[in-house]
C-alpha positions as CSV (number, residue, x, y, z in Angstrom):
1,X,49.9,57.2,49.3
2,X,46.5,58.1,47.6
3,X,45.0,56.2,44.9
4,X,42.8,57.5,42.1
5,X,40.6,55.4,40.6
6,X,39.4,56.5,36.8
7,X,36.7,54.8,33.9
8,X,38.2,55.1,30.6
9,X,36.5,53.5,27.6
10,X,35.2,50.9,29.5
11,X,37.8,50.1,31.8
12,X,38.7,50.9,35.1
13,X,42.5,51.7,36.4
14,X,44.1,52.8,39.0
15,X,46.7,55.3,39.7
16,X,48.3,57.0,42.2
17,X,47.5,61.2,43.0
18,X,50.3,63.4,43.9
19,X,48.0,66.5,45.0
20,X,48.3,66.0,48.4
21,X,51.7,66.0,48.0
22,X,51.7,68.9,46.1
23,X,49.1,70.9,48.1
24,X,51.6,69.9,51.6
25,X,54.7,71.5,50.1
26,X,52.8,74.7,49.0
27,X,51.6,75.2,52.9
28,X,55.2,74.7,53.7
29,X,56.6,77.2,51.0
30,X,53.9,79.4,51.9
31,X,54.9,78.9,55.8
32,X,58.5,79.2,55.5
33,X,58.0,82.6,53.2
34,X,56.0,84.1,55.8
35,X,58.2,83.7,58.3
36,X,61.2,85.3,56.3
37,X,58.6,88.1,56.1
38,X,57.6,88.4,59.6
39,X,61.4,88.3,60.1
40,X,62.1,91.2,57.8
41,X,59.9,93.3,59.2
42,X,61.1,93.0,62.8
43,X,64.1,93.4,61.1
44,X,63.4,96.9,60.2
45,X,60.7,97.5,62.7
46,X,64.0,97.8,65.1
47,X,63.1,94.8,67.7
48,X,66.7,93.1,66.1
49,X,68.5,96.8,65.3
50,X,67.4,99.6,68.0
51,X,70.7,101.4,67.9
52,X,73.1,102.4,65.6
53,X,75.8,105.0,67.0
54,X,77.2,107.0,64.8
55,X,81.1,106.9,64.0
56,X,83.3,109.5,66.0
57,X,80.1,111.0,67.5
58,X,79.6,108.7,71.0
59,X,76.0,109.3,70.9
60,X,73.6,106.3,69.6
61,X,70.6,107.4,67.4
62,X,67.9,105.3,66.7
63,X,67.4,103.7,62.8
64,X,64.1,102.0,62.7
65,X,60.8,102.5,64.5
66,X,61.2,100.6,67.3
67,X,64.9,102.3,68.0
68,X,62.9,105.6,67.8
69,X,60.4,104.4,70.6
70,X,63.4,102.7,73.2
71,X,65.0,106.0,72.5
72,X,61.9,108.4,73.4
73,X,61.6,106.2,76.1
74,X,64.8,106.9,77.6
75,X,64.7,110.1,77.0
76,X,61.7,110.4,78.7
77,X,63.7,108.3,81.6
78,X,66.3,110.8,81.7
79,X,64.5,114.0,81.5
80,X,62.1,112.5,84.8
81,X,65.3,112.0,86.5
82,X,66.8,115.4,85.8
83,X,63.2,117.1,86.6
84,X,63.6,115.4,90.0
85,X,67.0,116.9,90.5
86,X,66.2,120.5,89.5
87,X,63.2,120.2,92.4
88,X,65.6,119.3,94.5
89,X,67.5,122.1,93.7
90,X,64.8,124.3,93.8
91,X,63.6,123.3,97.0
92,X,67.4,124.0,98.7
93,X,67.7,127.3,96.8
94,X,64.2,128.0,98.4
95,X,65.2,127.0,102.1
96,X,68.0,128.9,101.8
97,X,66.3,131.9,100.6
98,X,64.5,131.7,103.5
99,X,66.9,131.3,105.9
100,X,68.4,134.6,104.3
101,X,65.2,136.8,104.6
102,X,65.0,135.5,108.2
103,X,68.6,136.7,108.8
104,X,68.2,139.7,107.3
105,X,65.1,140.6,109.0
106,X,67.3,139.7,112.2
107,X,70.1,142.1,111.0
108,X,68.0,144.6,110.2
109,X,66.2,144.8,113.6
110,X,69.8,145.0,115.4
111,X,70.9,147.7,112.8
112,X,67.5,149.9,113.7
113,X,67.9,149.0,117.6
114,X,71.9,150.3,117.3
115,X,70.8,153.3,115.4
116,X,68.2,154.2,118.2
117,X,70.7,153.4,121.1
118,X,73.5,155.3,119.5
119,X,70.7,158.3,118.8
120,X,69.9,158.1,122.4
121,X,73.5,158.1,123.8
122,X,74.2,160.7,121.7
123,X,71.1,163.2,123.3
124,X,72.2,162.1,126.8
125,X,76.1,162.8,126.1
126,X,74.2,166.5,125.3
127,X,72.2,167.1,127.9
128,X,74.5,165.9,130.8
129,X,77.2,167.8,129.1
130,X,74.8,170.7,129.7
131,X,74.2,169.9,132.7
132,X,78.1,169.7,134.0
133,X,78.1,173.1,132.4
134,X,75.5,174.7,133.9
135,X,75.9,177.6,136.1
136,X,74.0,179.5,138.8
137,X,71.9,177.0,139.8
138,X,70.4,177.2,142.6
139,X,69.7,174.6,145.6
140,X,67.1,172.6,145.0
141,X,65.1,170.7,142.4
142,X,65.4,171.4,138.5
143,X,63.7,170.5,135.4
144,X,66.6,170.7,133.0
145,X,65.4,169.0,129.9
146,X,61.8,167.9,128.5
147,X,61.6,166.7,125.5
148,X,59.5,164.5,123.0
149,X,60.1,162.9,119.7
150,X,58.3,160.1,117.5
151,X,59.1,156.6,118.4
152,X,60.4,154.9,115.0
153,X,61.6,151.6,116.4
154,X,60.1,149.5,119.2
155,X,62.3,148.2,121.7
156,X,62.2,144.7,120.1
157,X,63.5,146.4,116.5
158,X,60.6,146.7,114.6
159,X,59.1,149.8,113.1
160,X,56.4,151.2,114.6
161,X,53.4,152.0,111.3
162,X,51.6,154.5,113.5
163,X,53.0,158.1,113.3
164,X,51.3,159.4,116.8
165,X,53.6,157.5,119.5
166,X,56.0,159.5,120.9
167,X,58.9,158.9,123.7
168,X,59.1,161.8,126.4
169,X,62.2,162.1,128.2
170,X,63.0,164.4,131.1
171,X,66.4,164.9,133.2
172,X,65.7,166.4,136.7
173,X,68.9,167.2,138.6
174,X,69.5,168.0,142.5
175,X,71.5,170.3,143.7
176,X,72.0,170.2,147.7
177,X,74.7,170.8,150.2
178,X,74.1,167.0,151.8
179,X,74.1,163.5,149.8
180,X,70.5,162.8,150.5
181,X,67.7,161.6,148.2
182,X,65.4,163.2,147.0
183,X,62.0,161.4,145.6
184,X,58.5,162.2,144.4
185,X,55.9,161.8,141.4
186,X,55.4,163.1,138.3
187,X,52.7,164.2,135.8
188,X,52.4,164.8,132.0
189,X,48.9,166.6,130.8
190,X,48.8,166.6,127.2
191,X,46.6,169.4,126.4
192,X,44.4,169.9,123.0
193,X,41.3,169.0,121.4
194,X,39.2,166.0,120.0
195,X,36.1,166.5,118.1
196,X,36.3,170.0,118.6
197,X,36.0,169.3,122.2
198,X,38.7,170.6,125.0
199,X,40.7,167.5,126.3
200,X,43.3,166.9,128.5
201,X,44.8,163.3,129.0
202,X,47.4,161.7,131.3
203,X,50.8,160.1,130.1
204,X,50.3,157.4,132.6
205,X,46.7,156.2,130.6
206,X,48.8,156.9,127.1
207,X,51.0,153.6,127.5
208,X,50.8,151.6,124.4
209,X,50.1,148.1,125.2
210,X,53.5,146.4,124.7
211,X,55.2,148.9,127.3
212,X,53.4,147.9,130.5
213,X,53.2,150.3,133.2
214,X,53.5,153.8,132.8
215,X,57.1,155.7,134.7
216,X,55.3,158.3,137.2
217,X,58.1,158.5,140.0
218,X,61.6,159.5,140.6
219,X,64.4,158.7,143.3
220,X,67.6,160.5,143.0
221,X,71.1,162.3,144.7
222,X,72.0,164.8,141.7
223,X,70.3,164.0,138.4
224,X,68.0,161.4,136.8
225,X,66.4,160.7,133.1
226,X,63.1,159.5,133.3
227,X,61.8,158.2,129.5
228,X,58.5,156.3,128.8
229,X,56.5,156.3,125.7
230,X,53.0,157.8,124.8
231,X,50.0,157.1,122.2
232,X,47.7,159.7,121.4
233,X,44.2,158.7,120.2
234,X,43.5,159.4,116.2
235,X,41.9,162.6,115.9
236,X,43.1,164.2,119.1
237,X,45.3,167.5,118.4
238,X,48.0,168.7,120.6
239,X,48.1,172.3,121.5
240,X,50.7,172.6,124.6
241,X,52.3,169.6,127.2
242,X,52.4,170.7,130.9
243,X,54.8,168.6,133.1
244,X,54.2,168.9,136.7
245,X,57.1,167.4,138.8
246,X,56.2,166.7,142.8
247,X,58.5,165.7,145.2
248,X,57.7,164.3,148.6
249,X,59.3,166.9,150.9
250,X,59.4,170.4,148.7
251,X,57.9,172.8,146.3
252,X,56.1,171.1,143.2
253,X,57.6,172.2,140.0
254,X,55.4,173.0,136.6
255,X,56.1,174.4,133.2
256,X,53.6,174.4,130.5
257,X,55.6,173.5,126.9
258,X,54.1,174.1,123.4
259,X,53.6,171.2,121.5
260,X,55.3,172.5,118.2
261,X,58.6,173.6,120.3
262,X,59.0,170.6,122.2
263,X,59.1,168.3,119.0
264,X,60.6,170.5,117.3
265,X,64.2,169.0,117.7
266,X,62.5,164.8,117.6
267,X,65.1,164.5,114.5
């Protein structure tokens, strides 16, 4: 307790001062008001309320402040998770995309490869049919077919971009009283001009790479087909094909075709 000593008309008395008092409950008041207020307003800020779902609807939507951030956050959450998922998606949709175009380039290549076989069987179901059929003949050795056409498809299915490869293809047949062989070589001169210039090349040094070796001999009883491929320089004009046939024990055969006749029929 405080005393408080005062001088009145000459005399002194004491008493006792309550301010202390006083001034002690009004930091206490002033204390306990400012925590009802701090209160409220994380009442309202939404750290004691985030959520408030909303009758019938099953969804919970956010009423103060701090609900609005929790729910921005997990929706923020939820959208990272379903951005993760769609990659995944993507990613699988991609893969198997690719695995398609691979397949189809795979089908493709067998479709081109069938088409060229079937095209093939079908010229040789022609000419030997031709050649069963054929009459007069004498003995010997015969050029019965020569023939050229562009080369579309490459023997591993792919299409070949150049325009100036060509597959020959010539079918020789034997006719003899006895069963014996007959062999020999063979020549193809392409005949024209390159640079204005006279030119005559060889099929044996026309071999695109990816064909090896050139064919230039021949072994056989009654008939054979001998094919190969050719690929003529850029620039170089064809006029006429001569095709010189040689066998070992004989007389060497050669006819001279014109270029425009013997491609005329490539389709």
């Amino acid at each position: 307790m405080a005393l408080e000593y005062k001088y009145d008309q000459g005399q002194i008395r004491v008493e006792s001062s309550n301010s202390a008092r006083t001034l002690c409950w009004a930091l206490i008041i002033f204390l306990f008001l400012l925590n009802i207020a701090g209160a409220v307003w994380l009442y309202f800020s939404g750290y004691f309320t985030a959520l408030d779902t909303t009758a019938g609807s099953g969804h919970s939507f956010a009423t103060t402040l701090r609900g609005k951030m929790n729910e921005q956050k997990h929706l923020l959450v939820s959208r990272k998770d379903a951005i993760a998922r769609l990659s995944q998606e993507l990613g699988m949709l991609q893969r198997e995309q690719k695995i398609q175009v691979i397949a189809n380039k795979e089908l493709n290549k067998k479709l081109l490869l069938a088409e060229k076989r079937l095209s093939d069987a079908d010229e040789e179901l022609a000419l030997y049919g031709n050649l069963l059929n054929a009459k007069n003949l004498k003995q010997g050795l015969h050029i019965q077919h020569f023939g050229l056409k562009t080369v579309k498809v490459d023997k591993n299915g792919k299409k070949v971009a150049s325009n100036r490869r060509f597959g020959y293809h010539v079918v020789l047949s034997h006719i003899r009283s006895d069963n014996s062989p007959i062999k020999g070589s063979f020549i193809i001169r392409i005949i024209g001009q390159q640079k204005k210039q006279s030119l005559t090349l060889f099929h044996k040094d026309l071999v695109p790479v990816t064909e090896g070796t050139a064919l230039t001999g021949f072994s056989l009883k009654y008939y054979q087909s001998l094919e190969g491929e050719i690929e003529l320089p850029d620039g170089f004009t064809v006029k006429t094909v001569k095709l010189t046939i040689s066998p070992s024990n004989g007389k060497t055969l050669e006819k001279t075709y014109d270029w425009a006749a013997v491609t005329a029929n490539e389709n």
